[in-house]
Steps between C-alpha positions, in 0.01 A plus 500: 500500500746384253398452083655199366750589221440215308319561165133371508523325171786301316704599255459368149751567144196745427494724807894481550649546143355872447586676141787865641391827576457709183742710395417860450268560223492157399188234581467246745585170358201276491617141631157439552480204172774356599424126654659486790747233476634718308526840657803364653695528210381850433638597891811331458545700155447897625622403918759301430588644198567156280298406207371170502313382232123296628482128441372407169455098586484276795726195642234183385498266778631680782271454823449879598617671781326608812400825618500558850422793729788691662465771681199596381646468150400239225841360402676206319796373431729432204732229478754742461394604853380869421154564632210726359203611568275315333119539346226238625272630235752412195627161639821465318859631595812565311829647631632846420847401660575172292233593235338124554185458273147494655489188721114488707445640839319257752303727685240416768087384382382776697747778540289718713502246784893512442495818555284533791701246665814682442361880648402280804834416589764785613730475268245404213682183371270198294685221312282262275434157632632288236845714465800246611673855621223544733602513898209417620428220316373186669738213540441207290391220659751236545389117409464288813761280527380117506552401870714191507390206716619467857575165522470315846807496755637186596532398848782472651581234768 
């Protein structure tokens, strides 16, 4: 019988952005203080090799962004249009790529029935109900239209 390969659990900004393997003789790096909207910034500095400095402030007013499950993978998008993982824990998100200040994360009320909906589909996908990117969002209802009056033929002789 064949084992699913799908992970059993999704992936959050703390399980995905890990601190590197040691180098010889020198101690594991403890990321484990570090809230976890912001462990992205400390990935993006040693993998990708770019120091970014962390958000200080955030954008007043702006209405959040969503997170949404893909792939088994909390993500979001900036307006820029690079996506990160993302934390549900620390609900805010800021972008590495255009170094955007924190903006908040909508995330779901209850994000372990998120998540149980997404491992019971294949592909482990789960987009919140109120996001206008959402696919599988219900149409709006349309207004009736007034029905006009059908007035009476006249008879022809």
């Amino acid at each position: 019988m064949a084992t699913s390969a799908l992970p059993d659990t999704i992936l959050r900004a703390e399980t995905y952005y890990q601190p590197p393997p040691p180098r010889r003789g020198q101690p594991v790096e403890d990321w484990s203080q570090v809230p976890g909207a912001e462990l992205v910034y400390r990935w993006v500095e040693y993998r990708l090799s770019r120091r970014v400095p962390v958000p200080t402030g955030s954008i007043s007013g702006h209405p959040g962004v969503y997170a949404w499950i893909d792939d088994g993978r909390w993500i979001t998008e900036c307006e820029c249009k690079a996506a990160w993982i993302v934390s549900v824990e620390d609900p805010r998100f800021g972008c590495p790529e255009c170094k955007a200040d924190w903006v908040p994360l909508i995330v779901p009320e209850d994000i372990v029935a998120a998540e149980a909906a997404a491992l019971a589909l294949p592909y482990r996908f789960w987009w919140h109900p109120d996001d206008p990117r959402n696919p599988y969002a219900p149409e709006p209802e349309m207004p009736a239209e007034p029905e006009e009056p059908v007035e009476p033929e006249e008879p022809t002789s």
